[in-house]
C-alpha positions in Angstrom: 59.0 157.4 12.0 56.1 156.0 13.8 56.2 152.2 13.2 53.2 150.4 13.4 53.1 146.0 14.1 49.6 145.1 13.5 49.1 140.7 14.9 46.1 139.3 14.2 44.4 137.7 16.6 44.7 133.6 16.9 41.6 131.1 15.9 38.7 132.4 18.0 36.1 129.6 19.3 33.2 132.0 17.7 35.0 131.0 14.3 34.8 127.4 14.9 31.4 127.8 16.1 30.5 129.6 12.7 28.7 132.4 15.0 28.8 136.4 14.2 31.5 137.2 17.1 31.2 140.9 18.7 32.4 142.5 21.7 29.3 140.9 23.6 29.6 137.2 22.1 33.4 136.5 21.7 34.9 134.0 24.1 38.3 134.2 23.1 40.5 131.9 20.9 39.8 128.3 20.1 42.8 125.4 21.1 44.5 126.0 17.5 44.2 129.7 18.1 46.4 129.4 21.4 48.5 127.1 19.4 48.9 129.5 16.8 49.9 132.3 19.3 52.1 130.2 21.5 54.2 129.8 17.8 54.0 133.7 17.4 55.8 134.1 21.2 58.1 131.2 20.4 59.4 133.4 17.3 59.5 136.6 18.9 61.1 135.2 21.9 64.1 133.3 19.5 64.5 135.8 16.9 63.7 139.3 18.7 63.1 141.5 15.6 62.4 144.9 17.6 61.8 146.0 21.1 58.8 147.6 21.4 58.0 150.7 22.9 53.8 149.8 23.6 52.1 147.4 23.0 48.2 147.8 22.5 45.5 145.3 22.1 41.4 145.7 21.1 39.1 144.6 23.9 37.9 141.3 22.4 39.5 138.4 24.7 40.3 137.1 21.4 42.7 140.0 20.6 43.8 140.4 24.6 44.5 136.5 24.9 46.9 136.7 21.8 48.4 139.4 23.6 49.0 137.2 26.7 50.6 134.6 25.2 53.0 136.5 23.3 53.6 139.4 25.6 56.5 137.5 27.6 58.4 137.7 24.4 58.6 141.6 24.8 59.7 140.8 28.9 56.1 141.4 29.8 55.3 144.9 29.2 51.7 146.0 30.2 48.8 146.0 27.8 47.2 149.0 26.7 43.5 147.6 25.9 42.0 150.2 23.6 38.2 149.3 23.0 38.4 151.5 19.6 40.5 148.8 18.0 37.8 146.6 17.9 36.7 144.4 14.6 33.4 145.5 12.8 31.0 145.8 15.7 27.8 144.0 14.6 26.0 145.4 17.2 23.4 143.4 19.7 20.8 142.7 17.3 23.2 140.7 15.1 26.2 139.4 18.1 25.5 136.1 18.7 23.7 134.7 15.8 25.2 132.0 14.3 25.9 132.4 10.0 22.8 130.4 9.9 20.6 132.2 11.5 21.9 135.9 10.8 21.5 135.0 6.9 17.9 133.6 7.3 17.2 137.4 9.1 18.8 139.4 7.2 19.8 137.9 3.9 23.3 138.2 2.2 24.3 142.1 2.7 26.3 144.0 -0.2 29.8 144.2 1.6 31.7 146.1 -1.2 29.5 148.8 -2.8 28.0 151.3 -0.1 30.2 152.0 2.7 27.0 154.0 4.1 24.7 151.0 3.8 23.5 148.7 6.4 25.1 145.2 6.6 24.8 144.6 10.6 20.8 145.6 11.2 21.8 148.0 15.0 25.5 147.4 14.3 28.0 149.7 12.7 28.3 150.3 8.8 31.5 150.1 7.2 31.8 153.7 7.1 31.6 153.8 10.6 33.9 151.2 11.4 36.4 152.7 9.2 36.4 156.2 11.0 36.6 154.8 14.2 40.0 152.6 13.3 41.6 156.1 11.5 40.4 158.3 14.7 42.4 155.2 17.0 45.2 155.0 14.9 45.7 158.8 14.0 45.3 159.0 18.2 48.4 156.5 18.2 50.7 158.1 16.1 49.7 161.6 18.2 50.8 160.0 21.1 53.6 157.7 20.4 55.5 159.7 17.7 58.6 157.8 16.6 58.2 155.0 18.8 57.3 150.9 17.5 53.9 150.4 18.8 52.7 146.6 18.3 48.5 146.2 18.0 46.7 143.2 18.9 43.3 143.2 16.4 41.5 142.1 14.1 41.4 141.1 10.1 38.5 143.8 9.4 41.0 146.4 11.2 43.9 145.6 9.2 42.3 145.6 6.4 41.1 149.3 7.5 44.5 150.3 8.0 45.9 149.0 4.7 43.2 151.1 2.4 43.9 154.3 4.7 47.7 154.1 4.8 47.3 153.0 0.9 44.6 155.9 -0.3 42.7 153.0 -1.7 38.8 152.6 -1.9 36.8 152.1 1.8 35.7 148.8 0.1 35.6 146.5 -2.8 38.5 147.3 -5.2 41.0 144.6 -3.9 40.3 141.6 -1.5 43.2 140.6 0.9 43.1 137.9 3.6 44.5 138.4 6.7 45.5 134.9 8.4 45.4 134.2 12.3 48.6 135.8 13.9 49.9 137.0 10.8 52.3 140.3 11.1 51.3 143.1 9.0 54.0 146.2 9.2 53.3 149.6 8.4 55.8 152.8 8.7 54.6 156.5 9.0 57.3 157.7 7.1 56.3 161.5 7.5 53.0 163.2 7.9 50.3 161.4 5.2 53.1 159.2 3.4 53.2 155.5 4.8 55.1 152.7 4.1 53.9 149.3 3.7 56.5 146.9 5.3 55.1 143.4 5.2 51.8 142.0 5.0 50.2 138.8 6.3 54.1 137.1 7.5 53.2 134.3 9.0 56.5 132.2 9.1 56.0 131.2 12.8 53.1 128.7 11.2 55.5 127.1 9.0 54.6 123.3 10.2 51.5 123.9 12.0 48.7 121.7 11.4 44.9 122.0 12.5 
């Protein structure tokens, strides 16, 4: 069984900032953020719950600096950046703005009705994002058949992963919220049958205050 260990990403600074956060705008995590991932490494490093055999991470330096701070916790294996496990790319039109400014553009987009539709004017649609997450993760399992791969990324491609593993709607039908270095677990369990381990575990917060 192929077993994948999705982490979110800690705070990012473009969060705090309130600005639309793409490959070309984000600037990494936020103090709390480093916090937060400094308490994932702390956990993994005390109470070892696998050994992994990769460990992947999207490009953002949001994702990668998670990745950094935890890593040593695995005894410092390398990390695989793999620009197709990138969040919802909103393209350059859009990467920047601040929620402000993008909403007095463009209005307030329909998320949950039409995968097809446009939300990020020059970005990706939904239908778009989604294809490229299945094509990185089927590309995964492909090459790391029966191994424990853990994934550095992003809310929007956990969320991805959830309604394809699942066989769930591409959107709307059921909202989840994926929280800042949360663990989500999911095990190929043969070819088109997963199973969902754990969702959003985020007991190395337990404590933490902003």
């Amino acid at each position: 069984m192929t077993r994948l260990v999705l982490v979110r990403h800690g705070e990012s600074q473009v969060t705090v900032n309130r600005v639309v956060g793409g490959p070309r705008s984000c600037t990494g995590l936020s103090a709390f953020g480093r916090r937060q991932a400094e308490r994932l490494h702390e956990r993994w490093l005390n109470q070892p719950e696998f050994v992994p055999d990769c460990v992947y991470s999207s490009a953002y330096p949001r994702a990668r600096e998670t990745a950094e701070i935890v890593l040593p916790a695995f005894n410092a294996r390398d990390i695989l950046v793999d620009p197709d496990l990138g969040e919802h790319d909103p393209g350059p039109d859009c990467d920047g703005l601040t929620y402000i400014e993008f909403e007095q553009k463009f209005g307030n987009p329909d998320w949950e009705n039409d995968p097809y539709g446009i939300t990020f004017p020059g970005g990706e649609t939904i239908a778009q994002f989604q294809l490229r997450i299945g094509t990185a993760v089927r590309r995964l399992i492909d090459d790391h058949e029966d191994a424990t791969v853990v994934v550095f990324c992003h809310g929007g491609v956990i969320d991805t992963v959830l309604r394809q593993a699942l066989r769930t709607f591409g959107t709307g039908s059921f909202e989840i919220h994926t929280k800042n270095t949360s663990i989500t677990e999911v095990e190929l369990v043969r070819t088109g049958r997963w199973r969902l381990i754990r969702y959003n575990d985020v007991a190395n917060l337990v404590g933490l205050e902003a």
